[in-house]
C-alpha positions in Angstrom: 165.4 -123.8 -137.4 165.9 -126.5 -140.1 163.5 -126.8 -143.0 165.4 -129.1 -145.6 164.3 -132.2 -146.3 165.9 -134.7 -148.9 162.8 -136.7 -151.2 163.8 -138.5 -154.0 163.3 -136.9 -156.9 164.7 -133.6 -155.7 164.6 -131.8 -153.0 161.2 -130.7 -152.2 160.3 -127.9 -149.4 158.9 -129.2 -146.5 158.0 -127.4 -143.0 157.2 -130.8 -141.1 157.1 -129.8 -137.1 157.5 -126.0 -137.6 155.8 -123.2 -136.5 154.7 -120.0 -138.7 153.4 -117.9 -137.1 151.7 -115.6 -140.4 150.0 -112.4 -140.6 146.9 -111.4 -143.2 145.2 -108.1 -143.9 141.5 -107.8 -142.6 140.8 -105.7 -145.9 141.8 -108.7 -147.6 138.7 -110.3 -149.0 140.5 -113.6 -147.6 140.1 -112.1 -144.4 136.1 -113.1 -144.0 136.7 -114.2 -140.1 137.7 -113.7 -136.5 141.2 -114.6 -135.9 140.6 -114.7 -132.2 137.5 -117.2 -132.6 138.9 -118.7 -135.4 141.9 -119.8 -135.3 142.3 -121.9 -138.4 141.7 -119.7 -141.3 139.6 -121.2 -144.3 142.4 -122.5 -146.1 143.5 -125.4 -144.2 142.5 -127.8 -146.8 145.6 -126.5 -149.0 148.3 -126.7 -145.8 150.0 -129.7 -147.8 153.3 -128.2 -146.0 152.5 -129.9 -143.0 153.3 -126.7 -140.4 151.3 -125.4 -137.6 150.7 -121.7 -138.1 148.6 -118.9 -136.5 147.4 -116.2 -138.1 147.2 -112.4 -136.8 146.2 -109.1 -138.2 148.1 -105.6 -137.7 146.7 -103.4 -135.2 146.6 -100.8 -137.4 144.7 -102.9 -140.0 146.2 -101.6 -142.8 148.9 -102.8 -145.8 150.8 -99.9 -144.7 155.1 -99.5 -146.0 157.9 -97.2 -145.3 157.2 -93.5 -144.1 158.8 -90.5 -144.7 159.2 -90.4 -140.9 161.6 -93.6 -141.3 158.6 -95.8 -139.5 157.0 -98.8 -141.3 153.1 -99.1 -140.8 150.9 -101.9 -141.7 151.5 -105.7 -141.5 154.9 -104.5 -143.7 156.1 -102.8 -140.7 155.1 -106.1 -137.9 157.0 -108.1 -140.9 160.0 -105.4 -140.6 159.8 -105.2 -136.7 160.1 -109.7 -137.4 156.8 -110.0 -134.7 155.9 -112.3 -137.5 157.4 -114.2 -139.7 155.5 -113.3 -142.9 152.6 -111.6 -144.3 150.1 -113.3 -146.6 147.3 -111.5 -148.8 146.6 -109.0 -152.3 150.4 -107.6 -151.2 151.6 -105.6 -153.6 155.6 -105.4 -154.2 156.5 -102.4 -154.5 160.2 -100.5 -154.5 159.6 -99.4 -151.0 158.6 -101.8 -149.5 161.5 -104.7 -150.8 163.8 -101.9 -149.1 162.5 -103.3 -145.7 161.2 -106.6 -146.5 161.8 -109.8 -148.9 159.3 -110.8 -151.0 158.7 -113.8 -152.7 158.6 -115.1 -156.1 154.6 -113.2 -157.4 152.1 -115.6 -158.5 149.6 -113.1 -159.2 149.2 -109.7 -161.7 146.7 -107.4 -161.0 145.6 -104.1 -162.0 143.6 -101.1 -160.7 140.5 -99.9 -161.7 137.9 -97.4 -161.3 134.3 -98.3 -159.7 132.0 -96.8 -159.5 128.1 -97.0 -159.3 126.1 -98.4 -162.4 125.1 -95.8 -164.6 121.2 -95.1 -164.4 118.9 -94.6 -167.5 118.6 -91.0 -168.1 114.9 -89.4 -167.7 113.6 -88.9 -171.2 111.1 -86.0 -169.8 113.1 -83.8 -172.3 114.0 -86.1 -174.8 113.0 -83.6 -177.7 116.0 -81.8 -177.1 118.7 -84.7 -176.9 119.4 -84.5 -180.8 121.5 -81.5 -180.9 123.8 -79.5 -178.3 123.2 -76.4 -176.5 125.6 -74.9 -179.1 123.8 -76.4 -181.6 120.3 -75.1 -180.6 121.3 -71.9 -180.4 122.9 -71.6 -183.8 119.7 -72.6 -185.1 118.0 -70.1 -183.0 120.4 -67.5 -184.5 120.0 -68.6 -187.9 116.2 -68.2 -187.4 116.8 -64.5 -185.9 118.9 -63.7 -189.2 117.1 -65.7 -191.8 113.8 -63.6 -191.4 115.3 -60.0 -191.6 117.9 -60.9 -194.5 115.2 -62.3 -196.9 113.2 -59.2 -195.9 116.0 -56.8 -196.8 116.3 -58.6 -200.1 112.9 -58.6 -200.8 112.3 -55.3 -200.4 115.5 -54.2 -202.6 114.5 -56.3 -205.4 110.6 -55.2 -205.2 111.9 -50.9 -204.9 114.5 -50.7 -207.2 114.1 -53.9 -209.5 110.6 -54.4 -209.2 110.6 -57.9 -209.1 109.1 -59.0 -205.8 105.5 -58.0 -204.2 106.6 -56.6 -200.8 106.5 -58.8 -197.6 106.3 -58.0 -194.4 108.9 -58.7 -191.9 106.5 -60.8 -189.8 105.7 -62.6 -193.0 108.9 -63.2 -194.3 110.1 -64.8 -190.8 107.5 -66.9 -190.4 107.5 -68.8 -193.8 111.1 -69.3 -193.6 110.1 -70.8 -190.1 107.6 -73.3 -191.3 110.8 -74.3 -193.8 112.4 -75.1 -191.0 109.8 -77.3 -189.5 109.0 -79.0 -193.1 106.1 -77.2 -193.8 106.6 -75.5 -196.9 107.4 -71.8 -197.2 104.5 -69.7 -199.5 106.7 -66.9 -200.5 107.1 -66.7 -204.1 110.1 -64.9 -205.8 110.7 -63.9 -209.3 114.3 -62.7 -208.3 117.4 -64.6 -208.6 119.4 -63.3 -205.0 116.2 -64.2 -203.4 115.8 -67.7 -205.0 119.2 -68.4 -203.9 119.0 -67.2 -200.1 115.4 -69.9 -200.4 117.7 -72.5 -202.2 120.5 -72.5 -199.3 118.3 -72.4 -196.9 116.0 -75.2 -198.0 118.6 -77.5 -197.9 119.8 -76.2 -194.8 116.7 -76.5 -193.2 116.4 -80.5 -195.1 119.7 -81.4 -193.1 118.6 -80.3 -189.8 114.9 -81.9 -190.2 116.9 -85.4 -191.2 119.5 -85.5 -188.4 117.0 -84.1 -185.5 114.3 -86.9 -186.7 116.9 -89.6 -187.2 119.0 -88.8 -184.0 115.2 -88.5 -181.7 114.3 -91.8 -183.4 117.2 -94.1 -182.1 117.2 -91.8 -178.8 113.7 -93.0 -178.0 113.9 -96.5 -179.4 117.2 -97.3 -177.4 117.9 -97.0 -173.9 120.5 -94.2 -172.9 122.1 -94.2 -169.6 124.2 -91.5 -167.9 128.1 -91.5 -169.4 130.0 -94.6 -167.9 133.7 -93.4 -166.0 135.9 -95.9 -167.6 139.3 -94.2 -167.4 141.7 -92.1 -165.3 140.8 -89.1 -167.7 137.0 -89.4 -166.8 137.9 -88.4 -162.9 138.5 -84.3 -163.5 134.6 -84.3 -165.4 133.3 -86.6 -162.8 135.3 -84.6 -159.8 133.1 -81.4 -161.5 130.1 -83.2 -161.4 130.0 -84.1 -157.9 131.6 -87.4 -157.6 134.8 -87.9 -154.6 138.1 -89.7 -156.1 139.4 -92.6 -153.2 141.0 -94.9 -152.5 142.3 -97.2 -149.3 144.4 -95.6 -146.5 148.1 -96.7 -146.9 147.9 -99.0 -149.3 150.4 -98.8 -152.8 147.8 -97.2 -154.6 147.9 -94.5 -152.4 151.5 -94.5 -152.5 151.6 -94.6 -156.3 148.7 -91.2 -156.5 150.1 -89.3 -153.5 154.0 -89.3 -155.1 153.6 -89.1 -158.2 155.6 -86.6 -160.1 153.6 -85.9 -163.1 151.5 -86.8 -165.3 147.9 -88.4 -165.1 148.8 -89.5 -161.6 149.6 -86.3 -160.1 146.4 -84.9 -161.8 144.2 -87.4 -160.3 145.7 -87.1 -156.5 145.0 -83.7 -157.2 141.3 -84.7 -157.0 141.4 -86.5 -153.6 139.6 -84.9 -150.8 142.1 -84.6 -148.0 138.7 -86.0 -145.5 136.2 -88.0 -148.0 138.9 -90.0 -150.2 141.2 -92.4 -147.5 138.9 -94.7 -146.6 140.0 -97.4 -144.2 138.6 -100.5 -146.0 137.2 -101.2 -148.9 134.1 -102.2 -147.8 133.5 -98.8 -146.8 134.1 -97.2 -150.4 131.8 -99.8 -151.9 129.3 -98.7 -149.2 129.9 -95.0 -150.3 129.6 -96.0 -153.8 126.3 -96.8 -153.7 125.2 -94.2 -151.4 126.7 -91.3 -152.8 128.6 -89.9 -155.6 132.1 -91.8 -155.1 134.8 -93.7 -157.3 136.7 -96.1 -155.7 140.3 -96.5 -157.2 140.5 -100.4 -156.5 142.2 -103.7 -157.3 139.9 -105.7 -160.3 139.8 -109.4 -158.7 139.1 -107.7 -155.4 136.9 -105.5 -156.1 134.9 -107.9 -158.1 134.3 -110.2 -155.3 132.9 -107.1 -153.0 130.8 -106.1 -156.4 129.3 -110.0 -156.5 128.8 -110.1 -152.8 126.3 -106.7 -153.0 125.3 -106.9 -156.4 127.0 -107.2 -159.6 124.9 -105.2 -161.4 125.1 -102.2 -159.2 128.7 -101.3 -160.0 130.4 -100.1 -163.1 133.9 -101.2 -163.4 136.0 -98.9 -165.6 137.0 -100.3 -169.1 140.5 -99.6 -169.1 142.2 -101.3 -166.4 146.0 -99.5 -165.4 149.0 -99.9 -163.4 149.4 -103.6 -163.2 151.6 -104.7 -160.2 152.4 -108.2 -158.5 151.5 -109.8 -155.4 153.8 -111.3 -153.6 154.3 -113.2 -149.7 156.6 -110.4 -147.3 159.0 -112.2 -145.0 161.2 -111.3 -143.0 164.4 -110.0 -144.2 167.2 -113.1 -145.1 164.3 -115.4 -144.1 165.2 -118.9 -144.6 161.9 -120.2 -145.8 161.6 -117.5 -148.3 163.5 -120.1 -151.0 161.3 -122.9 -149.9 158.1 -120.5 -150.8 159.5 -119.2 -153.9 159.4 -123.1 -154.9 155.8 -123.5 -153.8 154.3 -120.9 -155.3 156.2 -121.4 -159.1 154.8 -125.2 -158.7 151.1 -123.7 -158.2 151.4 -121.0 -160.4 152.8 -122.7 -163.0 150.1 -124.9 -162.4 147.3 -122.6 -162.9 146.3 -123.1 -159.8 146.1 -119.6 -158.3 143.7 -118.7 -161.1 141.8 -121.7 -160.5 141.3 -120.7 -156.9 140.7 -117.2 -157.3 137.8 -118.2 -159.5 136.4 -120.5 -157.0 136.6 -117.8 -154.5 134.4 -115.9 -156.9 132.2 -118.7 -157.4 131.8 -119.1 -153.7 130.8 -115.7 -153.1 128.5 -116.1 -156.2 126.1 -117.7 -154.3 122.4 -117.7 -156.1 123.3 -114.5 -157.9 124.8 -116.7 -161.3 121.4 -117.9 -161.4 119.9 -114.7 -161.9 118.7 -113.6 -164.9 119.2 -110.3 -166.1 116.0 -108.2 -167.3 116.6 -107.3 -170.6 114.6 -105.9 -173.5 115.0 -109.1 -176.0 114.9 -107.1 -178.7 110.8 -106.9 -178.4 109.3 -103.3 -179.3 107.3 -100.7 -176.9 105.2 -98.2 -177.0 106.4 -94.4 -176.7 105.2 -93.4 -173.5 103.8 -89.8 -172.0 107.5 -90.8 -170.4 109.6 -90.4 -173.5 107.2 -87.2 -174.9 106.9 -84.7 -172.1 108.8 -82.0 -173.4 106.1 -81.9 -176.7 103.3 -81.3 -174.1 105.6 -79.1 -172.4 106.1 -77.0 -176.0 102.2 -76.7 -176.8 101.5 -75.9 -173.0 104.3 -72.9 -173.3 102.7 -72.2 -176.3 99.2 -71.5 -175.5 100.5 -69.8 -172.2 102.7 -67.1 -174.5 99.5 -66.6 -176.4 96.8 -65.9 -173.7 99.7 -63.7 -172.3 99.7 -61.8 -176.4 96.1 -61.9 -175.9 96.0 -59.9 -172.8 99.1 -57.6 -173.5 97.0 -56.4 -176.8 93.6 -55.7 -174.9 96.4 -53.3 -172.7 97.8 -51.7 -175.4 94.4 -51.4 -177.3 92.8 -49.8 -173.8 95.8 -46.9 -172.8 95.5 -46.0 -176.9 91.8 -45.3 -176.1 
């Protein structure tokens, strides 16, 4: 079959009176119809070639490549097997799969990234307790445990051989050194230097503490917090342990790229992947399962960003760090003719900018009325605290009053066996 045709000018590819007969990947998000009852795809208004074509999809729905087993799955394999001519969608060339088929010049760069669902606003029922760590609370506690007995050990050294203190009591000492701790004010007196030190140190230890727990609870309560964003591949072993499944689509090249990986981050990751929960078929599926339950979808930007718009925007986190850029190309068959002819084509348009100009009308398109939705947002106007934000204070006086009723009754016990 000829395809050359002589314009002045140059010579300029034409396909005038042929036939393609072209293949596309229903988890393409190009691939929004029914080939069967509809024939003539959406994008008939840029067929300046002038060629009749059909378009098919594989039977096994899938990109698919090169197997182990020396088969070739996906439309890459009906390219391979030449029951069509080429494939066009979000191909990405890859090693493998240029050992089986030719691809064309790329007109597009894309790279993976992780999504996964928005993060939600944390409950602030115990928000008294955000400032400071569990290690940190209980170093405190310790310090509190110790601080009491120490300045009563000094105390009573420097009031039996010294006698330079009145003698406290235990109970005494640690409560005073307590209310330091809670800025109000300690009404110990000492006359004896070790003693005035211990007070001085822990003053300032206690000033510190006060500052940074008040400071820190302030800005927690005036400012939203939300649960911690994943934004990278080295998020996915803390999110695998909180609960969340690592996937990705069924032979696709980011598979390929996880599943042999030598080492490194990549082999750690693949790691993750449930042998059942993380192949999905298609990607609407994981963006489904995103939303319903705890899953990251490893997933191309542009495409995954269209899916987001189409359900929501604002449901879906998309990781900040982007990785592993790779190129689309067209697959045709091997030593295909026309493959020259498309390599032209596709320099004119990109060249021209307009790939990037379509692939942001197709994200306009799916748009729809959600551009003219307006985010809610504070706009920077000031609340209230609510019962919401102080629950764990209630919570404290409440455990309070219910350890001293239980004092209270353990006393009238002990006061009624001594009688």
């Amino acid at each position: 079959m000829r395809m050359d045709v002589n314009i002045p000018g140059g010579n300029i590819p034409s396909f005038t009176g042929i036939h393609l007969a072209s293949l596309l990947a229903p988890n393409s998000h190009l691939a929004q119809y029914n080939p069967p009852a509809s024939p003539t795809p959406p994008f008939d208004e840029y067929n300046s070639v002038q060629a009749s074509y059909h378009v098919e999809v594989p039977p096994d729905r899938a990109w698919g490549g090169p197997q182990k087993d020396r088969t070739v799955t996906g439309l890459i394999g009906v390219v391979t097997r030449q029951e069509s001519l080429f494939a066009i969608c979000e191909i990405t060339i890859t090693d493998s799969r240029e050992t089986v088929v030719d691809f064309t010049t790329s007109y597009w760069l894309e790279s993976l990234t992780l999504v996964s669902r928005a993060p939600k606003e944390r409950d602030r029922a115990m928000a008294v307790f955000w400032p400071f760590s569990t290690l940190v609370w209980g170093l405190i506690g310790l310090a509190l445990l110790l601080i009491g007995p120490v300045s009563f050990v000094l105390n009573w050294l420097l009031s039996t051989y010294l006698d330079l203190e009145a003698k406290y009591t235990l109970a005494s000492s640690s409560f005073n050194l307590f209310r330091s701790l809670v800025n109000q004010g300690n009404r110990l007196v000492s006359r004896g230097s070790p003693l005035r030190f211990v007070f001085l140190f822990w003053y300032l230890f206690c000033y510190n503490i006060y500052a940074m727990y008040s400071g820190t609870l302030t800005a927690y309560l005036a400012i939203p917090t939300f649960e911690p964003p994943i934004d990278s591949l080295t998020d996915l072993p803390m999110a695998a342990r909180d609960g969340f499944t690592i996937g990705t689509l069924k032979a696709s090249s980011t598979e390929h790229l996880f599943r042999y990986a030598d080492s490194g981050i990549y082999k750690e990751v693949w790691s993750l992947f449930d042998p059942v929960k993380s192949l999905l078929p298609t990607p609407d599926e994981g963006f489904d399962k995103v939303l319903a339950e705890k899953f990251v979808l490893i997933n191309s930007e542009m495409n995954g960003k269209i899916r987001a718009t189409v359900r929501g925007r604002d449901k879906y986190h998309f990781g900040r760090d982007t990785f592993y850029p790779h190129a689309y190309g067209i697959a045709c068959n091997s030593g295909a003719p026309f493959r020259p002819k498309f390599d032209i084509l596709l320099s004119w348009i990109t060249e021209a900018g307009l790939i990037r100009r379509w692939a942001q009308e197709q994200i306009n398109l799916v748009k729809g009325d959600v551009t003219g939705r307006s985010e809610e947002t504070g706009g920077g106007a000031s609340y209230a605290l609510t019962l919401n934000h102080l629950q764990a204070a209630f919570f404290l006086v409440l455990g309070g009053f219910g350890l001293s009723v239980g004092a209270l009754l353990l006393e009238n016990l002990l006061v009624y066996f001594r009688k």
